[in-house]
C-alpha positions in Angstrom: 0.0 0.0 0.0 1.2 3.6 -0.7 0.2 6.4 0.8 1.9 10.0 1.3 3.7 10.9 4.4 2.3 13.5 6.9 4.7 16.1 7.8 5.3 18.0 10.8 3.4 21.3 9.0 0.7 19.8 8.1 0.2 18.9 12.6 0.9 22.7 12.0 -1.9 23.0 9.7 -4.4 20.8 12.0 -3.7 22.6 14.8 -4.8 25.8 12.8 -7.9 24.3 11.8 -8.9 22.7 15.3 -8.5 26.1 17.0 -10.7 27.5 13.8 -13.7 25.0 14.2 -13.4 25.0 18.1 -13.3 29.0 18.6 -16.0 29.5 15.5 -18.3 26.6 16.6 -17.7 28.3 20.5 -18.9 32.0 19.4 -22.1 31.1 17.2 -23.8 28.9 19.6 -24.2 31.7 22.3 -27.3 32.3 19.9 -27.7 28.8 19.7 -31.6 27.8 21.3 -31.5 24.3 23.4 -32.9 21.4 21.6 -35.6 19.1 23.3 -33.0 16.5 23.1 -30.3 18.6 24.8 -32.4 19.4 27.7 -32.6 15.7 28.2 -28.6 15.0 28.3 -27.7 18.0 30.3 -29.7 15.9 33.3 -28.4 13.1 32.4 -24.5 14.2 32.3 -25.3 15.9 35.8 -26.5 12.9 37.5 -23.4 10.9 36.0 -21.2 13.3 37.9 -23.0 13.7 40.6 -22.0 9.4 41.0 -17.9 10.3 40.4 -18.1 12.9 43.3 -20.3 10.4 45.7 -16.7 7.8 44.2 -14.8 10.9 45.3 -16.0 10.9 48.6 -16.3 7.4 49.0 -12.9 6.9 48.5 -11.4 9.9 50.8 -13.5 7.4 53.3 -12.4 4.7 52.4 -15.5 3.0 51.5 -15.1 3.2 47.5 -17.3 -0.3 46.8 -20.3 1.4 48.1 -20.0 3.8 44.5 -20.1 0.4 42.8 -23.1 -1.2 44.6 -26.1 -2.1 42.4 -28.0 0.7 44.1 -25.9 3.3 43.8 -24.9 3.0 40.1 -28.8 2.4 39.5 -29.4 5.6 41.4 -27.3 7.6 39.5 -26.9 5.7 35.9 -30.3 4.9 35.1 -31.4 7.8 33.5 -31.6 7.6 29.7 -29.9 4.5 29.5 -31.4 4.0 26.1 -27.8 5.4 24.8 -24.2 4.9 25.6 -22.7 7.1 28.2 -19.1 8.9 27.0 -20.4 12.0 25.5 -22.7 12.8 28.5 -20.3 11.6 30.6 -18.3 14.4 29.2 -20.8 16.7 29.0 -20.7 16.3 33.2 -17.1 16.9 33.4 -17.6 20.0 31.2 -20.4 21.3 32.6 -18.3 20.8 36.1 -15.0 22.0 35.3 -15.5 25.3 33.0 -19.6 27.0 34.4 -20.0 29.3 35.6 -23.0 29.3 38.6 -26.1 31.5 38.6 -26.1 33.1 42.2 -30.3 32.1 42.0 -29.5 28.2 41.2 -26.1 27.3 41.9 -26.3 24.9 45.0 -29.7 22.9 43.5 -27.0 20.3 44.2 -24.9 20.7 46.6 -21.6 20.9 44.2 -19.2 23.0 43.9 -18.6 26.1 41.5 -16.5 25.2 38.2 -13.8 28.0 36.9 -16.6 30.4 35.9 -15.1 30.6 32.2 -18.4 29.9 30.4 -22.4 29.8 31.0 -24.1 26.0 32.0 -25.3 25.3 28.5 -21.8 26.6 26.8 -20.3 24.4 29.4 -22.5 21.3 28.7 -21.7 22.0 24.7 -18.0 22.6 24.5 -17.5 18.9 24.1 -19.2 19.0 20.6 -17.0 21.6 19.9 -14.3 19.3 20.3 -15.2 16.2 18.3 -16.6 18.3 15.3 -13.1 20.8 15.6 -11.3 17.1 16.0 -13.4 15.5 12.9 -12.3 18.5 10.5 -8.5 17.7 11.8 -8.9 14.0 10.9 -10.6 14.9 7.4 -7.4 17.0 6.6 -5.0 14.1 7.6 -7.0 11.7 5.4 -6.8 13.7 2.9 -3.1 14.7 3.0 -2.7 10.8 3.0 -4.5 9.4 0.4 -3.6 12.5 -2.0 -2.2 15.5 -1.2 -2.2 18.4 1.2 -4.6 20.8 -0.8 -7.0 17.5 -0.8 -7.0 17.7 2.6 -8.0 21.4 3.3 -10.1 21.3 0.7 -12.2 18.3 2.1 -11.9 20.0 5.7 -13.1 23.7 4.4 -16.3 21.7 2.7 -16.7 19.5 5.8 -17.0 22.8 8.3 -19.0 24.8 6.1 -21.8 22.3 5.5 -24.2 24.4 7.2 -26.0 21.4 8.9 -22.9 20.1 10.0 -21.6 23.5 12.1 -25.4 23.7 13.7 -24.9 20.2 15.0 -21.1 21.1 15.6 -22.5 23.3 17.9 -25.0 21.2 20.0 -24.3 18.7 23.3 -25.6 15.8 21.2 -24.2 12.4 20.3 -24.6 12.8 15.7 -21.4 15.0 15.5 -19.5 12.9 17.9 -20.2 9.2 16.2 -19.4 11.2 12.9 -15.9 12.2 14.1 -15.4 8.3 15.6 -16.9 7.1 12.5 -13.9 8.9 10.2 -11.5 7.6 13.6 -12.3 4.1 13.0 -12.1 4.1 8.9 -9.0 5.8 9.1 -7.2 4.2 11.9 -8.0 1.2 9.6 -7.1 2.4 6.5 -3.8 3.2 8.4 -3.7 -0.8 10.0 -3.7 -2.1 6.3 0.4 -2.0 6.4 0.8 -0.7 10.1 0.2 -3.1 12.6 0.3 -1.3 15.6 -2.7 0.8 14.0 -4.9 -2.3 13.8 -4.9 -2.2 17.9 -5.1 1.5 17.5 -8.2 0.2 15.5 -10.1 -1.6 17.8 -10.0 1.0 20.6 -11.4 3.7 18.6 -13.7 1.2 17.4 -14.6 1.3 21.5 -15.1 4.6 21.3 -17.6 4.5 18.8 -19.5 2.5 20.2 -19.4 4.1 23.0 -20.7 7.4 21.4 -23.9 6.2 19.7 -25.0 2.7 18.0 -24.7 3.7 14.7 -21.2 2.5 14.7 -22.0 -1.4 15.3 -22.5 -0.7 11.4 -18.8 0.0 10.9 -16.8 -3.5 10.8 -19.0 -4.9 8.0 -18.5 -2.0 5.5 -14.6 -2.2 6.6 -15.0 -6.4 5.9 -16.2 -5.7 2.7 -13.3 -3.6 1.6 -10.6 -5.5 3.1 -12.6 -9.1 0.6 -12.1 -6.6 -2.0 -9.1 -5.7 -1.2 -7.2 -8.8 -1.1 -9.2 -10.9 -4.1 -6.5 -10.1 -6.4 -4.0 -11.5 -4.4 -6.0 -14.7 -3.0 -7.1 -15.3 -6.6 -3.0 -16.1 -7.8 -2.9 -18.5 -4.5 -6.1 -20.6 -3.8 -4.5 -23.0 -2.3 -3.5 -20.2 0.6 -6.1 -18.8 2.2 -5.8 -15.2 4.1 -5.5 -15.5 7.6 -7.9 -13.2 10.1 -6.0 -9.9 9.8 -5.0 -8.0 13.9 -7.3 -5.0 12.5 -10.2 -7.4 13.2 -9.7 -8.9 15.6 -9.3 -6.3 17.8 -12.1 -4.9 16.9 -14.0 -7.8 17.3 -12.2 -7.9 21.2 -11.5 -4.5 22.7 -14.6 -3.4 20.8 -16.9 -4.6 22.6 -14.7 -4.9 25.5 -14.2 -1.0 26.0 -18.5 -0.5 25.1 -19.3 -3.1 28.2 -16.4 -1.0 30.8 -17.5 2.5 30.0 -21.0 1.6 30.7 -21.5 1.3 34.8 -25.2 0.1 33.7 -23.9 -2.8 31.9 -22.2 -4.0 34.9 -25.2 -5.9 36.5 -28.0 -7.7 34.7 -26.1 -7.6 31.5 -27.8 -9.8 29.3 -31.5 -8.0 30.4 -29.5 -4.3 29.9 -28.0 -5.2 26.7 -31.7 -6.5 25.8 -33.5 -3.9 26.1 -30.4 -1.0 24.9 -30.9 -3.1 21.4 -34.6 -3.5 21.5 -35.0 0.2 22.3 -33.6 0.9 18.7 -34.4 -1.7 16.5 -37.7 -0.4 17.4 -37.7 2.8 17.9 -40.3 5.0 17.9 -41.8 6.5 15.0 -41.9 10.5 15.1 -43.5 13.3 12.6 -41.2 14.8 9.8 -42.7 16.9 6.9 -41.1 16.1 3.2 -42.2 17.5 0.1 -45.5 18.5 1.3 -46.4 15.8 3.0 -46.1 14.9 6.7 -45.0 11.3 7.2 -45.3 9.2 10.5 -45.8 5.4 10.4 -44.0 3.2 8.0 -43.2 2.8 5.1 -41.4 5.8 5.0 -40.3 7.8 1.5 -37.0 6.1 0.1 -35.8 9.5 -1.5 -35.9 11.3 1.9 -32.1 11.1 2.5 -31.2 11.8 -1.1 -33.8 14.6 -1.6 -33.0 16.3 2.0 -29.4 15.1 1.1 -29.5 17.2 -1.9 -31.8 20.3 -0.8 -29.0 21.4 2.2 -26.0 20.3 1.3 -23.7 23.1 -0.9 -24.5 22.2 -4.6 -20.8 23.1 -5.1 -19.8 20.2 -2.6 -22.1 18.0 -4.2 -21.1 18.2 -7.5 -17.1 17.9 -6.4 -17.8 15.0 -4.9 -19.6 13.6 -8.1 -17.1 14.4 -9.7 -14.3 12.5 -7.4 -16.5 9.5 -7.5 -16.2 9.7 -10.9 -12.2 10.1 -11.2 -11.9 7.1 -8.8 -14.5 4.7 -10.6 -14.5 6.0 -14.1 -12.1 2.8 -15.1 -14.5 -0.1 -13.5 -17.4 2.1 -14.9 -16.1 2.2 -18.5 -14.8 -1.6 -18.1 -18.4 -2.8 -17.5 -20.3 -0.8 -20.1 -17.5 -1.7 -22.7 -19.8 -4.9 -23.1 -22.3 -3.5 -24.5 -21.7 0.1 -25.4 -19.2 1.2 -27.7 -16.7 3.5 -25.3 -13.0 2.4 -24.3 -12.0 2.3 -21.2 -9.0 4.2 -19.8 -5.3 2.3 -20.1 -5.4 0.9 -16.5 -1.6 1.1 -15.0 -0.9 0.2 -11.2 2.3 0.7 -9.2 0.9 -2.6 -7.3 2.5 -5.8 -8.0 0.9 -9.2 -7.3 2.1 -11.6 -5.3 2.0 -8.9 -2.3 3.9 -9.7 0.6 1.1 -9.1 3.3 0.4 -10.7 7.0 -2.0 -10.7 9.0 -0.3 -8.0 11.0 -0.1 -6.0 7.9 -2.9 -7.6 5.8 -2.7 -5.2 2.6 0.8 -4.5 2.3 2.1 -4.1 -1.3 -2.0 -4.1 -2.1 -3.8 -1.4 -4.0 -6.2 0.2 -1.0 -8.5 0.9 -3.1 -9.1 4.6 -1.4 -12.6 5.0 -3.9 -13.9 2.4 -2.9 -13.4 3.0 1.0 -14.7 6.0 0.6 -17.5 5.1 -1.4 -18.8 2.5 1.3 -18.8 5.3 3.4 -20.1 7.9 1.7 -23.3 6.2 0.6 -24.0 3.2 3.1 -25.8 5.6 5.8 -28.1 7.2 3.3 -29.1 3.6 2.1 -30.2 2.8 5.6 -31.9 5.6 6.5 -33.7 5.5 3.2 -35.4 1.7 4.0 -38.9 1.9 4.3 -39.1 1.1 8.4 -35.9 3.3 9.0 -37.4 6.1 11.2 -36.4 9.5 9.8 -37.5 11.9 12.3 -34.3 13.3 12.8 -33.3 14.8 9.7 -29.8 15.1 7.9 -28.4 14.6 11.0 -29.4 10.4 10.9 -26.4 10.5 8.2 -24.2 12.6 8.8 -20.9 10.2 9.4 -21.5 10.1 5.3 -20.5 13.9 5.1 -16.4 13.7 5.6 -16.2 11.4 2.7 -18.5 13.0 0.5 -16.1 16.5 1.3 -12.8 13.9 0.7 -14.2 13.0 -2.7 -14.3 16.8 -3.4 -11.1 17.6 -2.1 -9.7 15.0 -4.7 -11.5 16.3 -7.8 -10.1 20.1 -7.1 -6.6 19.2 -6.0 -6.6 17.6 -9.2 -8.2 20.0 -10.8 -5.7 22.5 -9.4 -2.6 20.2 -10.2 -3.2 21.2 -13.6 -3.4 24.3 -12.9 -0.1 24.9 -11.4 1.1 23.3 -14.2 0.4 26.4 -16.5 2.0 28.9 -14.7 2.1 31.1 -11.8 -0.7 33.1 -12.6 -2.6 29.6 -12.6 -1.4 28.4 -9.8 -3.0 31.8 -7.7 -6.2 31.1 -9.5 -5.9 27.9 -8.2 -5.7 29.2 -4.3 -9.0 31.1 -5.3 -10.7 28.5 -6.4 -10.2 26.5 -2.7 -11.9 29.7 -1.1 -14.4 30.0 -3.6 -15.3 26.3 -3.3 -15.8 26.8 0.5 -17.6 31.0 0.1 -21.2 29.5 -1.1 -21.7 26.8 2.4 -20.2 30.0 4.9 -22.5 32.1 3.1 -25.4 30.1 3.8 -24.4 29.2 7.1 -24.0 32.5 8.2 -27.5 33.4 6.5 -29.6 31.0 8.3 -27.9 31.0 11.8 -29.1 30.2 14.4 -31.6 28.3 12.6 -29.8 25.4 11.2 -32.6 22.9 10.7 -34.6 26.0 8.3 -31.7 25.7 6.1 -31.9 24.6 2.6 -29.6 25.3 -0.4 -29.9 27.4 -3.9 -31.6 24.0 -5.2 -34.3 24.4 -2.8 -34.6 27.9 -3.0 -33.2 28.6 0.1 -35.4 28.3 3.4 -38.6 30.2 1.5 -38.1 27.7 -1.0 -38.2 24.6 1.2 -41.2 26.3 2.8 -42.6 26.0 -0.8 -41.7 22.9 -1.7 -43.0 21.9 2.3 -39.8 20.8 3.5 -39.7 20.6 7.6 -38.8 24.0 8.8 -37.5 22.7 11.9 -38.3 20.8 15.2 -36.7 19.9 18.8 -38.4 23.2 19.9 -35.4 25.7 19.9 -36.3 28.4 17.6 -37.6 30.5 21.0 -35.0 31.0 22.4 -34.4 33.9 20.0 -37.7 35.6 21.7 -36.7 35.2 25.3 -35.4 39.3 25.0 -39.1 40.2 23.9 -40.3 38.1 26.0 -38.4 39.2 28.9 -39.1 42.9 28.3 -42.7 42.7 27.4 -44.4 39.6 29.4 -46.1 41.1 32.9 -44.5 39.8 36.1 -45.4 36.3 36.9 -47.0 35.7 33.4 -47.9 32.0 32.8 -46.7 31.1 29.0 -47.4 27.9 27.0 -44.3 27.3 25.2 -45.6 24.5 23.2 -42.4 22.6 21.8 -39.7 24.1 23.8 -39.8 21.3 26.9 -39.5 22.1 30.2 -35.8 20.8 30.3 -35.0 24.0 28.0 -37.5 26.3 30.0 -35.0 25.3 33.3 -31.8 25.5 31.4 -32.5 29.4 29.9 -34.0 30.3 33.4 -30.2 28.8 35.0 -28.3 30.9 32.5 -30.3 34.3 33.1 -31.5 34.0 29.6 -35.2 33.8 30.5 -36.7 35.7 33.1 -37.6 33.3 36.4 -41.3 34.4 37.2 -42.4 33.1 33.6 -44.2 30.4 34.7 -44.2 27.1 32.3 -47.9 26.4 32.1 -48.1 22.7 30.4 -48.6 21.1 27.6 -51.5 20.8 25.3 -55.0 22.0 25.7 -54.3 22.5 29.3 -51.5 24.2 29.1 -53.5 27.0 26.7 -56.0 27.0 28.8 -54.1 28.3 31.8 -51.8 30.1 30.2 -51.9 34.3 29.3 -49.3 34.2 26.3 -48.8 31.2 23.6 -46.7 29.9 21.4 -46.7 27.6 18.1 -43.1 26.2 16.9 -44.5 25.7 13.3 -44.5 22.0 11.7 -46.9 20.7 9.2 -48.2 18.3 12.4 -48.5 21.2 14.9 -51.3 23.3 12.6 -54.2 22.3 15.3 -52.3 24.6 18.0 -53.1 27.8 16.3 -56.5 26.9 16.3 -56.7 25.5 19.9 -55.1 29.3 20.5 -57.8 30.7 18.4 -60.6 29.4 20.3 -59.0 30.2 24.0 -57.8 33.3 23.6 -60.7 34.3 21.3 -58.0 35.9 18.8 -56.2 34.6 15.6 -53.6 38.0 15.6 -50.2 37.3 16.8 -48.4 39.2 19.2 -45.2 38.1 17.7 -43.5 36.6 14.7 -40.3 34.9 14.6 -39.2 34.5 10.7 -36.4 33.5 8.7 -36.1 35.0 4.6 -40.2 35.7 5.4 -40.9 32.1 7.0 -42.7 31.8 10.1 -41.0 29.9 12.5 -42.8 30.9 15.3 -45.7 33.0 16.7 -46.6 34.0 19.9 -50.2 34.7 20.9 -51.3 36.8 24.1 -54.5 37.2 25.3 -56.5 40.5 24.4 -55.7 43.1 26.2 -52.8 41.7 28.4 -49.7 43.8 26.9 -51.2 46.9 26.7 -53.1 47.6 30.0 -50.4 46.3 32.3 -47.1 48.0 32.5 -44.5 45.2 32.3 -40.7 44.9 33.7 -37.6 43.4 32.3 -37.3 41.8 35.6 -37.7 42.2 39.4 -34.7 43.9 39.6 -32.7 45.1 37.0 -29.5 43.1 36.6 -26.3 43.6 35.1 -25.4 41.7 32.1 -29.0 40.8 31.9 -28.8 38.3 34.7 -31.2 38.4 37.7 -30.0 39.3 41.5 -30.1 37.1 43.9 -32.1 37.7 46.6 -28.7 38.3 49.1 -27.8 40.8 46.5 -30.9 42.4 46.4 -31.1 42.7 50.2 -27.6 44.0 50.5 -28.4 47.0 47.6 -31.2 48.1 49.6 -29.3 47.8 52.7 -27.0 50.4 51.4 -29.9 52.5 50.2 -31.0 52.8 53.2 -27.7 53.5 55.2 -27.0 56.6 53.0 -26.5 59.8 55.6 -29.4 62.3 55.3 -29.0 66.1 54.6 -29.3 67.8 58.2 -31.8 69.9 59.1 -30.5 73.4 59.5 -28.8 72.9 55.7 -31.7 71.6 54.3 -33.5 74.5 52.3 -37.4 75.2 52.9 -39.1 74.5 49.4 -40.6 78.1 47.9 -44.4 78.3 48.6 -46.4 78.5 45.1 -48.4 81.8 45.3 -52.5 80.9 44.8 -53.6 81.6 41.0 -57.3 82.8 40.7 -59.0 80.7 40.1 -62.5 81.2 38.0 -64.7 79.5 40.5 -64.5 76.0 39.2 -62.1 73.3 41.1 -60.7 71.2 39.0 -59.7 67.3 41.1 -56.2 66.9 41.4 -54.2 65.2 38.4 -52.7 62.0 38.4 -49.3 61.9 38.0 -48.5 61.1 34.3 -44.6 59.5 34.7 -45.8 56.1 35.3 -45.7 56.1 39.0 
């Protein structure tokens, strides 16, 4: 196998483009709403930390086996145990290390401040920062190594500019993660095909990924499938000796499953009835509304187009047809080989460096092999798509289902340019810059869009939909985990009356707590329920807009006897969300940011409220013999009417 060497630059390079992702992905999700799911993993990493410092404390006592009892792990590790625990896990550690405490919530339980460098929910994120800043890193070594160094930044600019893959860069959820220990494993293998200490290397990231969501049990039988091809020209010239199991596999097939079962404290007792159910849970899962092309679409069978279509409506066009075009570049010989039966074209003079026999082990199982990079990337690139788009495949969550696809769909288009720029350079300097122009180019028309639709990544859609009015035409989903409000919580907080009761529809109470922690969302804004109920006792509404969630305008309608908004939230002229209030309710009562106004929009707490009026008080009075009388108005006459005394008019 040949492959081109990384040099110490291009770790100078990475490191550039990890501090890139990590500081950009950092800065734009201050804006960032929290998603339904979110809400759901922030409790969850908290209670997993909440066990390590009960371990802590255990062990200063020297009573560490009561951490490891059946009770206390249930206590603590029960709560969605329907997913793997690493990311959360480091979501706790985050969220503990780098917060920084409201004065109103921060002993709710009992542990200690972190450095105070970042807010709860920028704490609980900065982990997805990582793994997506740590995915564009790997993208550009992949690419350095199977072609060149402009392959790789050109496949890691397309990769962070996708605009649905820096939203869920963003996020403290588990789909950019498995992406980034999806490329780990494929390239930690692509790397044990003539390295053996890489097929051990192998099999612990392969741990990881498991560890980081299930769609990673999918992994060793797209890698199998490569390595058959692989090695077919070889095993063809010697029947008579068959390959031997290569180390890449089996340790996956060891520490694999080994490291899933020991970062899992739930898996520790009643394995068998844990493991049950963790694989039951998924294979069938629940089936959830998503709106495509018009039509909204809940119980199987589900539309086999939906990852293409959605596939092709938000990713860059510009990616998209690189990538083509690198498919092509890498297959066109096979292609033209094949229709050479029956159409009259000529395939392309094949020539390989690779000469057969290879001299390969089962330490180094491909070495002197052609890796046959297309077709590695290939497997990749289209295998999640495929199983998202089966009929029972539940496809409520969007692009986001298949996005461990994405970094080899960008590597395909970092081959096509840096081979398209290869020529280039071959014509001259004044080429060559062109060339550098055409890398930034490639990347302007993703940032563009990115930075048009943020903060609402899931309303994004490209120029072949139209952009998000045109997905609204051609009924496209708009959006859904219920975080769009958070860009109304300053109206909200400035206009609502004191102690207002609000139906927030789609944004769960997990999210209501979390903006109310951070000093995003005033405290006295009561969350009033769900459904009819919650309209019904509520004074202000709101409708997060999906094709499924039409009947909640009208449930509005009826209770607040009123179909006029209050408030629209848009994007390019598309409703995302509208907030009713009941008639009369924000004009007749005079409303306050807060209780007390706080600095940096954050509410006192009440010691710091009792202290400023302390000192209010406390302030020396003027004495008495300095203190000036007031003049005495002299009377007016009056012509015999007297008029009542006027209310003061400056709000008081």
């Amino acid at each position: 196998m040949d492959a081109t060497r990384v040099k110490l630059r291009d770790y100078g390079v990475a490191l550039v483009l990890f501090a890139l992702t990590f500081g950009a992905l950092g800065l734009a999700q201050t804006r960032q709403g929290v998603m339904r799911d979110e809400a759901t993993y922030f409790h969850a990493a908290e209670s997993y930390w909440r066990w390590f410092e009960e371990l802590g404390k255990n062990y200063d006592k020297g009573q560490t086996k009561r951490s490891f009892t059946v009770k206390a792990i249930s206590r603590f590790w029960r709560f969605n145990n329907e997913h793997p625990v690493l990311v959360k896990a480091l979501l706790g550690l985050s969220w503990r290390v780098f917060r920084t405490t409201n004065p109103r919530h921060g002993k709710r339980h009992g542990i200690g401040d972190g450095l105070g460098w970042m807010s709860e929910i920028s704490a609980f994120r900065l982990p997805g920062w990582f793994f997506t800043a740590l995915g564009v890193v790997l993208i550009y070594l992949f690419g350095v190594r199977i072609e060149s160094r402009t392959t790789g930044l050109v496949a890691a600019l397309l990769y962070l500019t996708i605009p649905r893959v820096f939203f869920h860069g963003q996020l403290a959820c588990f789909d950019s993660a498995v992406t980034t220990m999806w490329l780990a494993v494929v390239y930690a293998y692509y790397r044990a095909l003539d390295r053996a200490r890489w097929g051990i290397i192998a099999g612990l990231l392969f741990g990881l990924a498991l560890a980081t969501k299930h769609n990673a049990w999918f992994i060793p039988a797209l890698l199998l499938i490569h390595y058959l091809v692989v090695i077919w020209p070889d095993v063809s010239l010697r029947p008579l000796r068959p390959p031997r199991a290569p180390l890449v596999f089996i340790a996956m097939a060891l520490l694999g499953p080994a490291v899933f079962y020991a970062h899992w404290p739930w898996l520790w007792f009643d394995t068998v009835k844990h493991l049950s159910f963790y694989f039951t849970f998924h294979l069938k899962h629940s089936y959830y509304n998503m709106e495509y092309l018009g039509q909204n679409w809940g119980l199987p069978p589900l539309p086999i187009s939906y990852p293409f279509g959605m596939t092709l409506f938000t990713v860059p066009a510009i990616l998209l047809l690189l990538a083509v075009v690198g498919m092509w570049l890498y297959g066109r010989y096979h292609v033209l080989t094949v229709l050479s039966r029956w159409v009259g074209v000529r395939p392309p003079p094949f020539e390989s460096r690779f000469r057969y026999p290879a001299k390969r082990s089962w330490l180094r199982p491909a070495k002197g092999l052609d890796p046959r990079i297309g077709l590695l990337l290939a497997l990749n690139a289209i295998f999640p798509l495929i199983l998202i788009a089966l009929p029972k495949t539940p496809i409520f969550g969007g692009t986001k289902h298949w996005l461990p696809a994405y970094p080899f769909l960008c590597l395909f288009a970092g081959v096509s340019l840096s081979r398209l720029l290869e020529q280039l350079r071959q014509r001259g300097a004044l080429w060559k810059g062109l060339g550098y122009a055409l890398i930034a180019l490639a990347a302007l028309p993703g940032a563009l869009n990115t930075i048009q639709t943020h903060p609402f990544g899931l309303s994004q859609y490209n120029a072949f939909a139209g952009g998000p009015a045109g997905g609204a035409d051609l009924g496209l989903n708009r959006q859904f985990w219920g975080y769009a409000p958070r860009q109304l919580l300053p109206w909200l907080n400035k206009t609502a009356p004191p102690h207002t009761s609000i139906y927030y529809h789609d944004l769960n109470p997990g999210s209501h707590a979390a903006y109310i922690r951070d000093g995003l969302l005033r405290s006295d804004l009561r969350y009033s329920g769900y459904e009819q109920h919650g309209i019904s006792t509520s004074k202000m509404a709101m409708v997060v807009h999906e094709l499924h969630f039409n009947k909640y305008d009208y449930w509005i309608w009826a209770a607040y006897g009123t179909p006029i908004p209050a408030k629209v939230l848009t994007l390019d002229g598309v409703p995302l969300v509208s907030v009713y209030a009941r008639p009369g309710l924000l004009e007749s009562t005079p409303t306050k940011p807060s209780r007390r106004r706080a600095e940096h929009g954050r509410p006192l707490s009440r010691p710091q409220r009792v202290r400023r009026i302390m000192k209010a008080r406390a302030k020396p009075a003027e004495p008495a013999s300095k203190a000036k009388p007031a003049p005495r108005a002299k009377p007016k006459p009056t012509s015999g009417v007297v008029k009542p005394p006027q209310k003061p008019t400056d709000g008081t």
